[in-house]
ROSE-4610 file (N, C-alpha, C; in Angstrom, 1 decimal, always signed):
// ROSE-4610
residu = [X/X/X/X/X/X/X/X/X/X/X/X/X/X/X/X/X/X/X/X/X/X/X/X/X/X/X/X/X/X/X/X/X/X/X/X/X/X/X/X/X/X/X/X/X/X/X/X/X/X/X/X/X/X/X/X/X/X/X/X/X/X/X/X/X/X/X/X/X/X/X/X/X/X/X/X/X/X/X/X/X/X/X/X/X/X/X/X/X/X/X/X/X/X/X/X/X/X/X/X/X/X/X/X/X/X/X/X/X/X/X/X/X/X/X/X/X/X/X/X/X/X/X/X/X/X/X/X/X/X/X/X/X/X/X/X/X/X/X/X/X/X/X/X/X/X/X/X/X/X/X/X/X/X/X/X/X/X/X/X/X/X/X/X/X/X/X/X/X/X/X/X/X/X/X/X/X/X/X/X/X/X/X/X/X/X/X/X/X/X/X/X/X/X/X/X/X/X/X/X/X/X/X/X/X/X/X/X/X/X/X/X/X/X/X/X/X/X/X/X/X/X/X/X/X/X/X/X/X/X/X/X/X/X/X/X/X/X/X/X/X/X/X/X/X/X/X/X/X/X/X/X/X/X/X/X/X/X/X/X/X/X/X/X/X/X/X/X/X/X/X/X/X/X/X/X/X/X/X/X/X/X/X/X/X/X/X/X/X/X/X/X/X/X/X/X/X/X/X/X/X/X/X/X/X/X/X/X/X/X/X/X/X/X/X/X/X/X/X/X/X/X/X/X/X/X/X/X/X/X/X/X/X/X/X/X/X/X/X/X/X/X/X/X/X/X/X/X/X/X/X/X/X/X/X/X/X/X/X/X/X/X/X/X/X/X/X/X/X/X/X/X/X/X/X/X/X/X/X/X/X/X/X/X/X/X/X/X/X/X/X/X/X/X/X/X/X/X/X/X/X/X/X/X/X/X/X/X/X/X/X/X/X/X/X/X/X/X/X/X/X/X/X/X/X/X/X/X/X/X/X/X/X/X/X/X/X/X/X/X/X/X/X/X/X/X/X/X/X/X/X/X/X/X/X/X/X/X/X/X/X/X/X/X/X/X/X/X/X/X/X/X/X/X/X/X/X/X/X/X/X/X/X/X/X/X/X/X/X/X/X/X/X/X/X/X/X/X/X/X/X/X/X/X/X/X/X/X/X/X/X/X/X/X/X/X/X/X/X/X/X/X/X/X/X/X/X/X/X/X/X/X/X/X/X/X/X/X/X/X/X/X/X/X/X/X/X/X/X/X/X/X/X/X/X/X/X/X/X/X/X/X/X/X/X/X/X]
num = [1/1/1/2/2/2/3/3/3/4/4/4/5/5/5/6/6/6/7/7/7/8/8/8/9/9/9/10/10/10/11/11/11/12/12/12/13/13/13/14/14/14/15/15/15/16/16/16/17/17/17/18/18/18/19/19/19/20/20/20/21/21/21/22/22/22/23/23/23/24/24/24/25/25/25/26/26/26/27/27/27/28/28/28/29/29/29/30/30/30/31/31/31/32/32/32/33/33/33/34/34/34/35/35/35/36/36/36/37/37/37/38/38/38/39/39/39/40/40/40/41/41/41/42/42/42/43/43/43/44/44/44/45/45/45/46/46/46/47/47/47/48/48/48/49/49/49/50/50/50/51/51/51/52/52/52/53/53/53/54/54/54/55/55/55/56/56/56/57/57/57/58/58/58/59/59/59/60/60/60/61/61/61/62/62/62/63/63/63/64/64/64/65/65/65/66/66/66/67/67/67/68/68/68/69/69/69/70/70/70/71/71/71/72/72/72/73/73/73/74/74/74/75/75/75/76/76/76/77/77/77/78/78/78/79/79/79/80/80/80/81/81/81/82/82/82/83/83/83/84/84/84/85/85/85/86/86/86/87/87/87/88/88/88/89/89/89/90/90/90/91/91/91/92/92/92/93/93/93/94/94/94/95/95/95/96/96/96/97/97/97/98/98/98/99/99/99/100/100/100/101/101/101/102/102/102/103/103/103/104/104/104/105/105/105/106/106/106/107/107/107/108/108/108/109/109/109/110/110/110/111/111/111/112/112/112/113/113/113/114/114/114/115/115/115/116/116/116/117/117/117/118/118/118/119/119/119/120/120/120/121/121/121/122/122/122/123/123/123/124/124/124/125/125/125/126/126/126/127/127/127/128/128/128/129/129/129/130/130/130/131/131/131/132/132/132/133/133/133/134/134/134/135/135/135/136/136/136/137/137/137/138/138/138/139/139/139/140/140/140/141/141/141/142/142/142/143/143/143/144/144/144/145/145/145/146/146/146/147/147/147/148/148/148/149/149/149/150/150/150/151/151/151/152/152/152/153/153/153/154/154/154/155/155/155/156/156/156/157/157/157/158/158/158/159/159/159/160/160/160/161/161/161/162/162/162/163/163/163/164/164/164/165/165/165/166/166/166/167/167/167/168/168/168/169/169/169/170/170/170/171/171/171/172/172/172/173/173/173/174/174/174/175/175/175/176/176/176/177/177/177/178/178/178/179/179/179/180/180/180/181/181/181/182/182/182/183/183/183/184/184/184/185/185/185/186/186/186/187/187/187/188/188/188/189/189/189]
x = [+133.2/+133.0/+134.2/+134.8/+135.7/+135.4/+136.0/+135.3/+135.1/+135.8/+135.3/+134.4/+134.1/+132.8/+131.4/+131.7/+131.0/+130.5/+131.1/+130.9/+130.4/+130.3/+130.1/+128.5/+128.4/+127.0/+126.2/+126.4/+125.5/+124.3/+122.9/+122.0/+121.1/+120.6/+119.4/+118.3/+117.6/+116.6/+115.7/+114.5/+113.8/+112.1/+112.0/+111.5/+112.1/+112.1/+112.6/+111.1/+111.8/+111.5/+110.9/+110.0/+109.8/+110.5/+111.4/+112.1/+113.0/+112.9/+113.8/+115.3/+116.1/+117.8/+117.9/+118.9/+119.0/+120.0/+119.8/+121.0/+121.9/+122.7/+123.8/+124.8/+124.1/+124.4/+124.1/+123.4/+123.2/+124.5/+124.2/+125.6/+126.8/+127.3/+128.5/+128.8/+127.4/+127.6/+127.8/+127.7/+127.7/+129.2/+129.5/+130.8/+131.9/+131.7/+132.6/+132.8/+131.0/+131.0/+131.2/+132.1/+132.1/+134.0/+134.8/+135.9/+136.0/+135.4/+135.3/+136.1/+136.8/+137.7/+136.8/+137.4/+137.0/+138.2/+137.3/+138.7/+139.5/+140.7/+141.3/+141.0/+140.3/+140.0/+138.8/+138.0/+137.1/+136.0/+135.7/+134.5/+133.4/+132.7/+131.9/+130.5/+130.0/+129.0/+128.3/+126.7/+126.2/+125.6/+125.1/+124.3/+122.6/+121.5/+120.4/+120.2/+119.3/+118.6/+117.1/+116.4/+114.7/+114.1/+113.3/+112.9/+111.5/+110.8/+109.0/+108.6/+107.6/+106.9/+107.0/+108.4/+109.2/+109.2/+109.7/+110.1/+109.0/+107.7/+106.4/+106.0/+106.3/+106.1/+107.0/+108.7/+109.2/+109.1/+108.3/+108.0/+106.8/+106.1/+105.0/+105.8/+106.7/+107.6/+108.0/+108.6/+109.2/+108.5/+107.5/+106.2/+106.6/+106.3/+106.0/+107.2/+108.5/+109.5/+109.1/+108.0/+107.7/+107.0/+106.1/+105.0/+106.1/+107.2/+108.5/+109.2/+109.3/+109.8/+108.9/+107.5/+106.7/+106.9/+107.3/+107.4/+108.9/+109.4/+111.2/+111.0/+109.7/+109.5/+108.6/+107.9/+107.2/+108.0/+109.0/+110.0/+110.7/+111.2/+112.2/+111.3/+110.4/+110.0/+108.4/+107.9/+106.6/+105.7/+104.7/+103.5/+103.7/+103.9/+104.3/+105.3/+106.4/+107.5/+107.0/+106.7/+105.8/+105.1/+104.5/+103.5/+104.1/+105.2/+106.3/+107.2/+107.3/+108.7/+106.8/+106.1/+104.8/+104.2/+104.7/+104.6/+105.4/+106.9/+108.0/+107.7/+107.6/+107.5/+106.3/+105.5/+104.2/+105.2/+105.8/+106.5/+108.0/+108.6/+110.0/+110.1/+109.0/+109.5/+109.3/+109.0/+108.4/+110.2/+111.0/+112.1/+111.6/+112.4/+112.1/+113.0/+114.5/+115.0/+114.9/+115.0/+115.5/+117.1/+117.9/+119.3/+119.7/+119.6/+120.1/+121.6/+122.0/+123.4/+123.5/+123.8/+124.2/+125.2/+125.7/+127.2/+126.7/+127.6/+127.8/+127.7/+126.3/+126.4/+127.5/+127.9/+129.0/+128.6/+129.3/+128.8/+129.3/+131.0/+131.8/+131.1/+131.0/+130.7/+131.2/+132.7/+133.8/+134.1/+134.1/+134.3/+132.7/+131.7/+130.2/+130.3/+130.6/+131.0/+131.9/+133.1/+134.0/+133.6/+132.4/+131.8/+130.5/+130.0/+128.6/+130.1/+130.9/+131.8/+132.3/+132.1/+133.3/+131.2/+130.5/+129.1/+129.1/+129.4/+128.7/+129.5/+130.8/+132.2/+131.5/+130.6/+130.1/+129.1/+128.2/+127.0/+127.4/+128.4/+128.5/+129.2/+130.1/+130.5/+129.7/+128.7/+127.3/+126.7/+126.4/+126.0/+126.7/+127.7/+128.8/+128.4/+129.0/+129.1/+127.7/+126.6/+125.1/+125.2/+125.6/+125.5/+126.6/+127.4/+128.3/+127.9/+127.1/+126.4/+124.9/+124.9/+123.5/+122.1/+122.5/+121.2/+121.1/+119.9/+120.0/+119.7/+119.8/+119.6/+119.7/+119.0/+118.3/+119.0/+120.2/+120.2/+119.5/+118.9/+117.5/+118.2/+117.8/+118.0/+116.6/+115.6/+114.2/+114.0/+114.7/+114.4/+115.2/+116.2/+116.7/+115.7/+115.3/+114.5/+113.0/+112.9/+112.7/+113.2/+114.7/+115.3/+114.9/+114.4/+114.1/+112.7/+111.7/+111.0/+111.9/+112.5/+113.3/+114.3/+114.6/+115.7/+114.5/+113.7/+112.4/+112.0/+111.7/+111.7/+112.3/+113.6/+114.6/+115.1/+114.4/+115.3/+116.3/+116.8/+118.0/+118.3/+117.8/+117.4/+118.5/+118.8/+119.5/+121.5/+121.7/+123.0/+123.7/+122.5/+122.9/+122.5/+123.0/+122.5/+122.4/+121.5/+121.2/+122.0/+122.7/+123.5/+122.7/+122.0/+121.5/+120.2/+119.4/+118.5/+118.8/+118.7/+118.5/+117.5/+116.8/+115.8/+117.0/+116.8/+118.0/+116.5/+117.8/+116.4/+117.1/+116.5/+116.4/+116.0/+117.0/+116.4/+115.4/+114.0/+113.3/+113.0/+114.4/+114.5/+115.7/+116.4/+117.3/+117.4/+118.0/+117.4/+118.4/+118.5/+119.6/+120.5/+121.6/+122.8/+122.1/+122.3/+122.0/+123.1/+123.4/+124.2/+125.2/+126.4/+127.0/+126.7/+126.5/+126.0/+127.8/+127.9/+129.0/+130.4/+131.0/+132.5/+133.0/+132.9/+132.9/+134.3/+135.4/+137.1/+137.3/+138.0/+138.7/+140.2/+140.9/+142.4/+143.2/+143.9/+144.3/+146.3/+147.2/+148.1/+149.2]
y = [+97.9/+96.7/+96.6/+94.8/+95.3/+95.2/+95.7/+95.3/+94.2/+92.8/+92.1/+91.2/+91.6/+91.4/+92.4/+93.6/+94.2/+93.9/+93.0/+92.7/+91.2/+90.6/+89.5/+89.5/+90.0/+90.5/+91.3/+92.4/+93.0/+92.4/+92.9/+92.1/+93.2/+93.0/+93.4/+93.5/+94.8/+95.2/+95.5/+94.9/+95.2/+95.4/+95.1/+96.4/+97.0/+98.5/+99.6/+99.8/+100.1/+101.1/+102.5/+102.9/+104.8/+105.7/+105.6/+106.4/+107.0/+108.3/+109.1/+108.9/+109.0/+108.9/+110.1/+110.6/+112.1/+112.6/+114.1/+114.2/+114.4/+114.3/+114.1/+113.1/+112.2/+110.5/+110.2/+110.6/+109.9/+110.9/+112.2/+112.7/+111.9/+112.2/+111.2/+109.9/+108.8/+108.0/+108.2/+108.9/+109.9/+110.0/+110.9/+111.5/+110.1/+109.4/+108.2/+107.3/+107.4/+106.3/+107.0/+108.5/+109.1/+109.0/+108.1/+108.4/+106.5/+106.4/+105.3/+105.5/+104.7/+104.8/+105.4/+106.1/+106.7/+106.6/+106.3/+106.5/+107.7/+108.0/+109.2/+110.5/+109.5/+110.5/+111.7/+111.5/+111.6/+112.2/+111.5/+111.8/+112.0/+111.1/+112.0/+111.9/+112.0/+111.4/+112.3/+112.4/+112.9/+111.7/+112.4/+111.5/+112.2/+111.4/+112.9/+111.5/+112.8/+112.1/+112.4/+111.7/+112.1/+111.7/+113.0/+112.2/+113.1/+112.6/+113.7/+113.2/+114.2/+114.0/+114.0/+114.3/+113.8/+112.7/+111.7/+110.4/+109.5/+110.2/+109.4/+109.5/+110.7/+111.0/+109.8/+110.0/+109.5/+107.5/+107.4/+106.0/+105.6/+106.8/+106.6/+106.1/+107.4/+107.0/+105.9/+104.9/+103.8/+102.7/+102.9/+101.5/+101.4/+101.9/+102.4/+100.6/+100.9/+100.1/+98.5/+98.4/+97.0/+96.0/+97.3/+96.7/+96.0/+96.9/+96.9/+95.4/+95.2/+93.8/+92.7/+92.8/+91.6/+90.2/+90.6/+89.0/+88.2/+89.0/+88.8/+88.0/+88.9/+88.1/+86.7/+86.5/+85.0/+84.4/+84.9/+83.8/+83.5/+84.2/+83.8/+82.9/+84.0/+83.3/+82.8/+82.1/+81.8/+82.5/+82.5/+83.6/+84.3/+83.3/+83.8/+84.9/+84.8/+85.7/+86.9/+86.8/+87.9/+88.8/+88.3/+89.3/+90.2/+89.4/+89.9/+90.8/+91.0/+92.0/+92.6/+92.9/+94.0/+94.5/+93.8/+94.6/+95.4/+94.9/+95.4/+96.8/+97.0/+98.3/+99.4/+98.8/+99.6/+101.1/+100.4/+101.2/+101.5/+100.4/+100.0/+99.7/+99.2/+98.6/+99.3/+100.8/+101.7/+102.6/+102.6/+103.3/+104.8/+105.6/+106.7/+107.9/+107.0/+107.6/+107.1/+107.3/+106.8/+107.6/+106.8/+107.8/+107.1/+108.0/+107.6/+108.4/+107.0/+107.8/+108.6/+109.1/+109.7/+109.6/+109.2/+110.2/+111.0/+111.5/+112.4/+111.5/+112.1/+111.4/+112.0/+110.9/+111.0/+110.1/+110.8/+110.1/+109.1/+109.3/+108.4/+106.6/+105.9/+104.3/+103.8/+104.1/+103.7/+104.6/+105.7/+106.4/+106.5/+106.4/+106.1/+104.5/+103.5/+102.7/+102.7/+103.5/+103.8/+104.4/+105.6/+106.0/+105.7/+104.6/+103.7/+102.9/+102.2/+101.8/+102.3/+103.7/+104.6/+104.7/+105.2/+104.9/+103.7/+103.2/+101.5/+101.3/+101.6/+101.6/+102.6/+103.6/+104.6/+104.0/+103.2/+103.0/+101.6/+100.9/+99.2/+99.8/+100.9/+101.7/+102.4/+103.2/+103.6/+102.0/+101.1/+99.9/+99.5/+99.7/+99.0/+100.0/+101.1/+101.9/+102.0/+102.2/+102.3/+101.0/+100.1/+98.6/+99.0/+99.4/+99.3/+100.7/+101.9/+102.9/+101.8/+100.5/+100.6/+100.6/+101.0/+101.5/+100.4/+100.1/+98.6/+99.8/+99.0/+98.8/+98.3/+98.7/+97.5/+97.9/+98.0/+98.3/+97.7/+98.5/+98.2/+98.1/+97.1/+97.6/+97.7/+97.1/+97.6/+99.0/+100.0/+101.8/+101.6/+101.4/+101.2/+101.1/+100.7/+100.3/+101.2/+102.3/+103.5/+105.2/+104.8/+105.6/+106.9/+107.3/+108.7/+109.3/+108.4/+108.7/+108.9/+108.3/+108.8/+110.4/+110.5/+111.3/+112.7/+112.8/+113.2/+113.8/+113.3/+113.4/+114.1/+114.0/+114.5/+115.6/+116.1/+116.9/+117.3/+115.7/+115.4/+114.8/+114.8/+113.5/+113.7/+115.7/+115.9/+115.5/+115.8/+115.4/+114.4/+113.8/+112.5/+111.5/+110.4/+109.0/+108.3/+107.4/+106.9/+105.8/+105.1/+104.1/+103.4/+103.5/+103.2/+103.4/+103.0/+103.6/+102.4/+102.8/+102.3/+103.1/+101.9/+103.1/+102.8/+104.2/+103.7/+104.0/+103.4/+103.4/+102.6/+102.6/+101.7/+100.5/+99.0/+97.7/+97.4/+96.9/+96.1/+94.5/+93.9/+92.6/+92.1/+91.1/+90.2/+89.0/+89.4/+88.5/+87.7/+86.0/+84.8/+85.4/+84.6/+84.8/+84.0/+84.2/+83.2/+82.8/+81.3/+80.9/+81.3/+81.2/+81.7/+81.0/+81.1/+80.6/+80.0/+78.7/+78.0/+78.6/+78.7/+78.7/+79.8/+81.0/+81.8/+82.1/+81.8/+81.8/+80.9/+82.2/+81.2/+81.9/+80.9/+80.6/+80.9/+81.7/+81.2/+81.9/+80.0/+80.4/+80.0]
z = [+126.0/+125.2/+124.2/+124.3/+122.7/+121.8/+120.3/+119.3/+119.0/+118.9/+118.7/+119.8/+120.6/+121.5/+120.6/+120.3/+119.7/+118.2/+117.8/+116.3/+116.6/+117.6/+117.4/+117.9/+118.9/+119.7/+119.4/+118.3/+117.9/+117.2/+117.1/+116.2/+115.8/+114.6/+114.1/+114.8/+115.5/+116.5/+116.1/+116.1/+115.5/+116.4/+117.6/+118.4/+119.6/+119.8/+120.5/+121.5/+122.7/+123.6/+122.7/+123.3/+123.1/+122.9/+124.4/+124.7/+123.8/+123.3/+122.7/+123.2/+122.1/+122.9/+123.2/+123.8/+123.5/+122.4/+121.7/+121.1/+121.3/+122.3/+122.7/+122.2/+123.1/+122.6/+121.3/+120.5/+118.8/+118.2/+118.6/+118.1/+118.3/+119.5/+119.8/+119.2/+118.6/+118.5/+116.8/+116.1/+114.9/+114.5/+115.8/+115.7/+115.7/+116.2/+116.1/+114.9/+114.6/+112.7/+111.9/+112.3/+110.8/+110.8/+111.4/+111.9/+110.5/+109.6/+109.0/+107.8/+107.1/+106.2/+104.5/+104.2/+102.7/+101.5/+99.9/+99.1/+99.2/+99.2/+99.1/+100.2/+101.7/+103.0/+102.1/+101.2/+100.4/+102.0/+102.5/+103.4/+102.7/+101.6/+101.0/+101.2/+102.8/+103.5/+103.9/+104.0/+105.3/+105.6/+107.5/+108.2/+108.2/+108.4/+108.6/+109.8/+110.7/+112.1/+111.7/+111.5/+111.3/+112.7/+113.2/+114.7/+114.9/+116.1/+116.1/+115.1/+114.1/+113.5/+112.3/+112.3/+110.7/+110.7/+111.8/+112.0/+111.3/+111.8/+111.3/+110.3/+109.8/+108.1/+106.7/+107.7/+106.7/+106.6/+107.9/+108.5/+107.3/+107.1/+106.0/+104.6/+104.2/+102.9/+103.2/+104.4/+104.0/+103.8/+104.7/+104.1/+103.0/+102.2/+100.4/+100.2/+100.4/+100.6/+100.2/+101.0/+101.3/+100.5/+99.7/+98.4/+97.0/+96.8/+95.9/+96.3/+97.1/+98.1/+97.8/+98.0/+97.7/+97.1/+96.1/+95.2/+96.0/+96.1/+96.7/+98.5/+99.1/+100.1/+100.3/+99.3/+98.9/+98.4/+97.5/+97.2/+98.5/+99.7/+100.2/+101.5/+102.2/+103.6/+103.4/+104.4/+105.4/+105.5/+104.9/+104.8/+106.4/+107.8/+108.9/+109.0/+108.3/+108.1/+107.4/+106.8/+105.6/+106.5/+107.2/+108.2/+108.9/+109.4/+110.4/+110.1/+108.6/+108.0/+107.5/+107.3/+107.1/+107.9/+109.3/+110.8/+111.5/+110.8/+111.3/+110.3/+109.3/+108.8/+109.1/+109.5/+109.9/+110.6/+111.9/+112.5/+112.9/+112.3/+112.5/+113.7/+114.5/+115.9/+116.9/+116.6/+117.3/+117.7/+116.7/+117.0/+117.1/+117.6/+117.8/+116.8/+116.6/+115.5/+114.3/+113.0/+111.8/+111.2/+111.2/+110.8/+108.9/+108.3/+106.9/+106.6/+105.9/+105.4/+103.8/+103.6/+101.8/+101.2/+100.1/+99.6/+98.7/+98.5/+96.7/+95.8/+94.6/+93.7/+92.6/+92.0/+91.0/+90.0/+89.0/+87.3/+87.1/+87.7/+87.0/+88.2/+87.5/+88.1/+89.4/+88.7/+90.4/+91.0/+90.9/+91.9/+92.8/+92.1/+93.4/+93.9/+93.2/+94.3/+94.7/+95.0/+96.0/+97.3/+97.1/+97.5/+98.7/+98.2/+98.6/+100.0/+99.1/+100.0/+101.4/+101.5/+102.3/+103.1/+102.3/+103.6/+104.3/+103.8/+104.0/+105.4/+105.3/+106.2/+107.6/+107.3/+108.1/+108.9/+107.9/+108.4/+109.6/+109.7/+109.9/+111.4/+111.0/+112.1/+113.2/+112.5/+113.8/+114.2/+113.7/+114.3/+115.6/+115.3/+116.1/+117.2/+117.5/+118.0/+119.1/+118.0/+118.9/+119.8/+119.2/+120.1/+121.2/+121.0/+122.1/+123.4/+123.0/+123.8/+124.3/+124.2/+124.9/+123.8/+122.3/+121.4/+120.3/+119.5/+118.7/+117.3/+116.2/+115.1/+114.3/+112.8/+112.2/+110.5/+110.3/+109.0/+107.6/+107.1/+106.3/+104.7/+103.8/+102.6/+101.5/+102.2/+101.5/+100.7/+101.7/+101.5/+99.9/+99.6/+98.5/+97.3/+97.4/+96.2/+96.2/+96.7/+96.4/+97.0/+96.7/+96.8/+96.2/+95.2/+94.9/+95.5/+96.8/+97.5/+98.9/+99.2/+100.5/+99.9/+98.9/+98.9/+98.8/+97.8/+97.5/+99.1/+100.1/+101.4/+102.2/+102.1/+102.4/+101.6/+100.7/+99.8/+99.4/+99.1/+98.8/+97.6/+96.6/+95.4/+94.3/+94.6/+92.9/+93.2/+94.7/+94.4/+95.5/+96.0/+97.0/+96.9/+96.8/+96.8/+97.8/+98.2/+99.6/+99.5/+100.8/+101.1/+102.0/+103.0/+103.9/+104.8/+105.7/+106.7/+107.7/+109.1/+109.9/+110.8/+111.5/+112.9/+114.2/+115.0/+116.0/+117.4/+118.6/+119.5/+120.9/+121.9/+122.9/+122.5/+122.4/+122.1/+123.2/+122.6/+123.6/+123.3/+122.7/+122.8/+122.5/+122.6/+122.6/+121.5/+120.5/+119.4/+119.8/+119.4/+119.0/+118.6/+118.8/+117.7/+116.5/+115.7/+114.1/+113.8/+113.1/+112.6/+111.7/+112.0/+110.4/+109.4/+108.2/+106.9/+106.3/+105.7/+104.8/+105.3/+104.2/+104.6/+103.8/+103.7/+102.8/+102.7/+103.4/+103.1/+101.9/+101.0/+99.9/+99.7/+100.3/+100.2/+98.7/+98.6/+97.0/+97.3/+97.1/+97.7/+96.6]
């Protein structure tokens, strides 16, 4: 696939097949989004794979996610939509992996948003990538907003900060393309 066939066709998956990937293939597709630009080649990332009965456990901690979201989702959607992002969490769609990214927490301001930056660059990269091996995902920003229960989880809370979660997985659907939203180019010559 090329990339820009790959960036243009990827979508937000949001239910998976059962079937386990293997680790092989999540590696590999690992080892490629970690080849993503950092301040100062910094690398200051990990990836974790939660899968089995961790997977379900930490599927429990993410619900949690969604209660924190509430008011944010009556403002925005359709009591119908509402249902549907409180179903989508029950199980994430029935993925079989969840992959979170980390960096190093750092005191100084800009150097952690330098940081969140160089994940972010990691995380858009496994997207791409999973999409182009065949695998969907759903990059989440709900988990955010109880970040010291996922890191807590992971036992990771005192020197990493969460950038991300996605469930990874066999897509079992084909979402639309969605429209691009306005004109977001601004020229200044």
């Amino acid at each position: 696939m090329e990339l820009v066939e790959a960036i243009k066709t990827r979508r937000s998956i949001r239910q998976f097949k059962p079937d386990p990937v293997p680790e092989e293939l999540i590696k590999e597709v690992i080892e490629t989004a970690l080849w993503a630009p950092s301040g100062m080649n910094t690398q200051p990332w990990k990836v974790i794979v939660v899968s089995g009965e961790k997977r379900n456990e930490f599927n429990a901690t993410i619900q949690k996610a969604v209660n924190h979201i509430n008011e944010r989702l009556k403002r925005l959607f359709p009591e119908k939509m509402q249902k549907r992002i409180h179903g989508y969490f029950k199980d994430l769609g029935g993925a079989p992996h969840i992959i979170v990214v980390v960096v190093a927490k750092n005191d100084n301001i800009k150097q952690q948003e330098t940081e969140i930056q160089a994940g972010s660059a990691l995380m858009q990269n496994l997207c791409l990538v999973a999409h182009d091996k065949g695998l969907g995902t759903c990059w989440m920003s709900a988990p955010l907003w109880i970040e010291d229960e996922v890191m807590d989880f992971l036992g990771m809370k005192n020197e990493w900060k969460l950038v991300a979660v996605t469930p990874l997985g066999y897509p079992d659907q084909n979402p639309p393309v969605p429209p691009r939203k306005g004109d977001p180019i601004i020229w200044i010559k």
